[in-house]
Structure formats: C-alpha cells, structure tokens
N, C-alpha and C positions, 0 to 999 in steps of 0.2 A: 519197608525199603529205606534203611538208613546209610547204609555205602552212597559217597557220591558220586555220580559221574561224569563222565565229560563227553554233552555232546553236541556238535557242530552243527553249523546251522545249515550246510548246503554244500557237503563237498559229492566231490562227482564219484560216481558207481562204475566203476573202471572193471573189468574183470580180466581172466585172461584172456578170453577168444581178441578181445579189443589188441590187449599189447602184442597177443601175435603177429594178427594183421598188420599191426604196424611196423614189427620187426621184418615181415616179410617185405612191408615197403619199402623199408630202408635198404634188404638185401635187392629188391627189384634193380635200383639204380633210376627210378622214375619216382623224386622225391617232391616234384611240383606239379600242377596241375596235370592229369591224365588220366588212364584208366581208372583209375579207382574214384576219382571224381568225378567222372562221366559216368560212371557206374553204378554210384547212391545219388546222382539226381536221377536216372533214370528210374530207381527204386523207389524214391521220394513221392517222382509224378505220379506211379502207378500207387503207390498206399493211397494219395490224397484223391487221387482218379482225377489228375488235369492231365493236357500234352505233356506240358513243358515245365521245367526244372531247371534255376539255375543256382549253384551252389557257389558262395560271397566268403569274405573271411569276417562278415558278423552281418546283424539283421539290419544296426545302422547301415551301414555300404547297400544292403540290400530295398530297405524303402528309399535311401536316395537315388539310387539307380533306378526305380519302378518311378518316381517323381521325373526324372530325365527322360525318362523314354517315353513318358504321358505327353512331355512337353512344358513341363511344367516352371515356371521363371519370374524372372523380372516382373511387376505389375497385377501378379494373381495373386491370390487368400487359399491357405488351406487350411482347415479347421481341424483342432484333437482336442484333446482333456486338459486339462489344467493339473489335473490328479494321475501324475504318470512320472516315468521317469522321464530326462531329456533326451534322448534319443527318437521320440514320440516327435517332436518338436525341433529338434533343430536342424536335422535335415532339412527343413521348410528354410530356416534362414540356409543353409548352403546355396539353395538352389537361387535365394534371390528373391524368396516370393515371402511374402507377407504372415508371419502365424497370427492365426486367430483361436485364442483362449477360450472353452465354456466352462463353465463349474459343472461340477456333476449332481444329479438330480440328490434333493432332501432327501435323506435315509438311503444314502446309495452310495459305491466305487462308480455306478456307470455316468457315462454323460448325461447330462438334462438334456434328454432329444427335442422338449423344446425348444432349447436354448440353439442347438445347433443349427435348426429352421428357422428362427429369426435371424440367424447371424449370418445367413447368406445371400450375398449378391451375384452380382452378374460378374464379377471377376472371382467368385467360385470355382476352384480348378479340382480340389479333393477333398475328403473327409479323411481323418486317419482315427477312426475308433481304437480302443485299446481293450484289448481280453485278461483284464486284469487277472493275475492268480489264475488264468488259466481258464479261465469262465467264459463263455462268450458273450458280447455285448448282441444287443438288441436289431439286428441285422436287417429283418423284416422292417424294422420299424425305418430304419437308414434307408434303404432303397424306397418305401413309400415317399420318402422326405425328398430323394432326391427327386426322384419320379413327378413329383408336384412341383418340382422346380425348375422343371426342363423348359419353359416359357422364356425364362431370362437367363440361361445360358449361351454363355458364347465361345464355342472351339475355337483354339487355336493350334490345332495340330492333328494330323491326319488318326492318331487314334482317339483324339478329343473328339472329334466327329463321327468317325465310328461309334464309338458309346452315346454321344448324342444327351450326354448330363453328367451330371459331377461323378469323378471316380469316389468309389468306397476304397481305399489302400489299407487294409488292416496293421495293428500293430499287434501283430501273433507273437510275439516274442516269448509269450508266457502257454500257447497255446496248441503246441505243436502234438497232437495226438486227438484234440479236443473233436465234437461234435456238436452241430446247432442242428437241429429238426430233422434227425440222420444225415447231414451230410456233413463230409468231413472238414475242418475249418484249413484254407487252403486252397478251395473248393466253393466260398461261399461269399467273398469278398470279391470283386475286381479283381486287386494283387494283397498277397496275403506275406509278409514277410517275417521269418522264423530266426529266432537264435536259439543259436546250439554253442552260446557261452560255458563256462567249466559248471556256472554255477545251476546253468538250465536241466531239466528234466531226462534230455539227450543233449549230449555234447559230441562236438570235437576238440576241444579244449579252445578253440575260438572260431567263429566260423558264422554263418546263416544261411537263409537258403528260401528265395522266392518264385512264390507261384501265382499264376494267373488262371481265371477261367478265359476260355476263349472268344473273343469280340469276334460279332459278324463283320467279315470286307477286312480283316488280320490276322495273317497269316501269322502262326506260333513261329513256324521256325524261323520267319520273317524277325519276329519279336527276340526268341533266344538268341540269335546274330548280333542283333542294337547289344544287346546287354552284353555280350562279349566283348564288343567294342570297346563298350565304355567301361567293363571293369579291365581288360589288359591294353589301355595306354592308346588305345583304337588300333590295334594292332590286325589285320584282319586275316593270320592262321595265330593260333594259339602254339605254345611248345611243344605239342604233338599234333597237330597239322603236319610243321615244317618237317617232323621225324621221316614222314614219306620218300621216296626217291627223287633226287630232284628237287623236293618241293621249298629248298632255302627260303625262296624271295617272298617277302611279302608289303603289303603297305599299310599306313600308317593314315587311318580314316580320320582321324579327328585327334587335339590333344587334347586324353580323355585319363583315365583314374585305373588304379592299379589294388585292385583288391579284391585277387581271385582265391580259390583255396585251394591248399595245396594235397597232395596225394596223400600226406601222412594225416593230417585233418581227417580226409576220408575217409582215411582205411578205419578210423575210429569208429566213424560214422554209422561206415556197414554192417560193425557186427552190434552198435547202439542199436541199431534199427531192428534186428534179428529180435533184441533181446525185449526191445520194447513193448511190448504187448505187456508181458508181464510182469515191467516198470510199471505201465501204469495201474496194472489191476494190481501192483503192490499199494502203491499210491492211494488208491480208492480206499482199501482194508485199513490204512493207518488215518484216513481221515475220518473215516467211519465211527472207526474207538475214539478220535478228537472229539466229536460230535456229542456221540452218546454222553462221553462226559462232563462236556462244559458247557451245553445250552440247556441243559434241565438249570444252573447255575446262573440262566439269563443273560452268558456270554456270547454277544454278536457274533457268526461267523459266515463267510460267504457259501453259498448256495450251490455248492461243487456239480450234484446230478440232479434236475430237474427234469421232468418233462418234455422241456423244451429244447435243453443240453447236456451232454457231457461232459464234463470240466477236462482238462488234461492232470489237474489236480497240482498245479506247480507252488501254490501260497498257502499256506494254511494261517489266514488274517483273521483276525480277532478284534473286537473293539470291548472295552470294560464299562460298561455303563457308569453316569455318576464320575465319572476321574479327570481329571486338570492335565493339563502336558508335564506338569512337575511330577506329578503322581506316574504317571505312565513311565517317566525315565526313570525313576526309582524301583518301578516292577521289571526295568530290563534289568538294571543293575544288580537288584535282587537274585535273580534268576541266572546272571551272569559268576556272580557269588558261590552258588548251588551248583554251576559246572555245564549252564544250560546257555547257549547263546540265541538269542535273540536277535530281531531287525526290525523293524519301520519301514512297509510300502503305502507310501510312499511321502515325502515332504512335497507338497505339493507347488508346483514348476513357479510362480507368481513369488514364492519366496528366498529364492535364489539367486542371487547375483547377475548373474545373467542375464534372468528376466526380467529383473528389477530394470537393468538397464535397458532392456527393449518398452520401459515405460508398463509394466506388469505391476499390478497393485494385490496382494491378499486380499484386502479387501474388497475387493472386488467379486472374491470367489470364497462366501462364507459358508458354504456347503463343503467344497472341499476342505479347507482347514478344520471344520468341524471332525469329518471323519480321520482325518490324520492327526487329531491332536489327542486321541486315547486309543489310535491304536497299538497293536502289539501283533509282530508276525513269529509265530513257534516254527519249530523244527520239522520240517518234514521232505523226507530223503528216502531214497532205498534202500542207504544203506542202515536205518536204524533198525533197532532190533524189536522184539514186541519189549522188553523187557525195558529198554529206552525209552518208548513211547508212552507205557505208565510212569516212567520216572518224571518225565517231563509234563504229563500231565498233572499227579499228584505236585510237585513246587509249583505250579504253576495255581495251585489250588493254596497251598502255602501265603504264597504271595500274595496273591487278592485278598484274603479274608483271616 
C-alpha cells in the first residue's frame, strides 16, 4: 500500500436521512427550540432509560447548569482530573466554587480514587469524573467514596439534602452510547452531561444534552423546569409555550443564561440517533483491527470492551513506550507528512495558562504528565474506510520503528 492518503482525524458522519431532517426543518418555519427538540430528548431519556432529558447547545452549558441546580457556588470544592480537557473544570470556576485538581492513578487516564478520598472536605459539593475516550471511569468505586463520606457533608440546598452526600456529575462528553456493568452511562452517575460537538461520535454540529437519575423527595419534572429556567434567560414558557392561544405572557424568574438548542441541531440529532447503533458497532470493528495490530508491538492502548464496560469507542489513544515528548511530536509530524492526522488527549489542565494562574503546578501532577507526554491519538471515525484503517495503521508502524 504505496498511494498516499489523506485522512482526517474526526470529521462528522453526516448522511442523508440527517440533511433531510434538517431541510424539513427549515421548511417547518420552527427553526428554534421546539418540536424536534423536545422530541430527541424525549428519545435520549428513553435510550439511556432516566425520566428526563434536557438538550443544551453543548455539554459545557450542560454540566454548568447540573452545577446550578445542585446549588452549587461561592465557598464549595468540586473535584475532576487534572488529565482532561477544560470544560471538566471550568464550569466549577463559573459557578464560584473552588476546583480541586487530582492526578490520575500511576499507569492510568483514570483519576487516582485515592486521591480524590483524601481531597475531600466538608465544603465537597461534587466529583465530576471523566469517561475518557469513551471509557467509563470507576463509578462503583466513586459512590463507595462518597458513601463513606456522608459523616462530614453539609447540604446546602434542597436537592443537596435530598442526595444526602457529594453529587457524582459525569463528564460524559466522550461517552454517550457507552455502558458500565449493563447500564447505560446517563444512567449511572447523579447527572451525566453529553456532547454532541461536530467532532463527537454523535453530533448536532454543537449542542449536549444532560441527564439525571432520579433523587428520592425530587420531583424530575420539578428538575427539568430549573433547567429551562436557567438555560432560556429564566424565562418561564419557552417559544413554543407562548405558540398556544392566548398564551403571550410570560415571566422572567431569574437573570439566568441562554443556551438552549435549537430545532435544526435537533433535527440532526434524530436521525444520529436512529443510525447510532451501528456507528458504534462500526466503531468497535475498527478498534478491534487497531488492537490486534499494535499491542502485539507493545503499544499502550485503552481498554475499550471489558467486562466491566462498554466503551462508546470515541479515542483511539495510544502511548509508545520508551519516547520523550520531542519524540512523540515528531511521530505526529511524521504521520501528518504520510497524509494521516493525528491529536493528543489530552495536555494536561495544571499546564495551561489558565490553570497556571488559578496557582496549578505540573508538578504537582506527575502521573498525568507522564501519560501525556508519549501519547499519540489515531484516527478513528465512521467514516474511514477498512482500507484507511490499514493505511494508518501500517505508517503508523513506519513511524515507530
């Protein structure tokens, strides 16, 4: 295989039934939030099997908004990875509340669960785990953790006392299709928040969409209300509410945030959703032949189908054993050369500006650096072809050795 080709690291699997929908949206005349958004969360709830469904225009809007309606603010700590993107994390500064960094466990993407049981106090208001590449992190192990730490919590808000100890808030961003011990992730968190970015597994070309399991003594549709609130400006009918006869007037609950999605978003949504099944059991078959090829070669790769989970299959990560971060950019470059594009998940959060300046040190967190400093993320989409998938495997083989 000496032709070269060009291929992309993540573009979105659009088909037709998608641009239809959307055309018809357009012809509908109902081109913002309405039917057809009301229609793939209600589809959403039923895949994931919770009540309630609220669909965002991305999963940032969406965990900050699950952070607000916790109650969450001024004076509290919520806890995520250090090894993630900043979306993980900076919702916590929106809201006022305090981030607290762990490094992730030696030889691991996940968090050090020890780490996150010592780091919490009595101003503990969330965890927000991350399902890196799609994976789910260690769930069981999280709610033991909070469960033993229900002694020195303190609610501050009617559904803070309802749960009666620290929310788990996923950061599902990478994980929407996924499973942890059969059940579906969405399902297995507190609030589970999803993006359906271009670059995600399912898309609406930008968009997310969070879900809750249900708290004894709170009522869902109670919950899906707040969140309306606060993603349309606190407005309390939506623009098809007011569609009704009569129904003009409305009021304005709170000055709150405006980041709903809209009907053409949707409409993409609904027929992603149809197709999705077998997106991801594409997904599966190309990680598969990833597999077979490059860990007989002693190339790290994450642990997609376990026993314990089903991956949604969104990263195909890689670490080279043996190689320096100078090394590792020279194997994207390489590969970028040969027609194949590459990424890095993730630079981890303590070495970015940002964090620097919220007082975040690398050093701090030598586990994550470690695993980000040789790794290498390949190509994997649905829309590659099998014939793609050995190209990028064979340079890829090129390149290391």
């Amino acid at each position: 295989m000496n032709e070269k080709m060009n291929i992309s690291f993540a573009p979105p699997d659009i088909s037709e039934f998608e641009i239809q929908e959307v055309v018809e949206a357009l012809r509908s005349g109902w081109i913002t939030t309405g039917p057809r958004t009301k229609k793939l969360e209600a589809n959403i709830a039923a895949w994931v099997g919770v009540e309630k469904c609220v669909c965002l225009n991305s999963q940032t809007a969406c965990a900050e908004l699950a952070l607000r309606v916790l109650g969450v603010g001024e004076g509290d700590e919520v806890i995520t990875s250090a090894y993630t993107y900043t979306a993980s994390a900076s919702v916590i500064d929106h809201v006022g509340a305090k981030i607290v960094l762990v490094d992730t466990q030696p030889d691991s993407f996940e968090m050090d669960y020890d780490a996150v049981e010592a780091a919490i106090t009595e101003k503990t208001k969330a965890i927000i785990p991350v399902d890196l590449g799609g994976v789910p992190c260690d769930y069981e192990r999280l709610f033991a953790i909070v469960e033993s730490k229900k002694g020195i919590f303190k609610p501050n808000s009617d559904i803070q006392s309802a749960l009666g100890r620290i929310a788990i808030m996923a950061d599902a961003a990478h994980s929407f299709g996924a499973m942890y011990r059969g059940k579906m992730i969405g399902n297995v968190a507190d609030f589970s928040s999803f993006s359906f970015h271009a670059v995600k597994n399912f898309t609406t070309a930008e968009g997310g969409a969070l879900t809750w399991k249900t708290i004894d003594g709170i009522d869902d549709a109670h919950m899906y209300k707040q969140l309306q609130l606060l993603s349309l400006h606190g407005q309390s009918k939506d623009a098809l509410a007011k569609t009704q006869l009569g129904a003009w007037e409305y009021d304005i609950a709170g000055t709150y945030y405006k980041c709903n999605m809209t009907d053409i978003a949707a409409a993409i949504g609904l027929k992603q959703l149809e197709r999705y099944p077998n997106m991801l059991q594409r997904r599966k078959e190309i990680i598969k032949e990833y597999d077979a090829a490059l860990e007989p070669l002693g190339i790290e790769t994450l642990p997609h189908y376990t026993d314990m989970c089903q991956s949604s299959g969104h990263l195909y990560i890689t670490r080279v054993p043996n190689i320096m971060l100078e090394q590792r950019n020279e194997i994207i470059i390489k590969m970028a050369e040969r027609g194949v594009a590459c990424n890095v998940h993730y630079k981890p959060l303590p070495m970015h500006t940002a964090y620097k300046r919220l007082g975040f040190d690398i050093e701090d967190y030598p586990n994550a650096y470690a695993r980000f400093a040789n790794e290498i993320t390949l190509p994997l989409h649905t829309c590659l072809k099998n014939d793609e998938v050995e190209y990028v495997i064979e340079q890829y083989k090129k390149c290391l050795f």
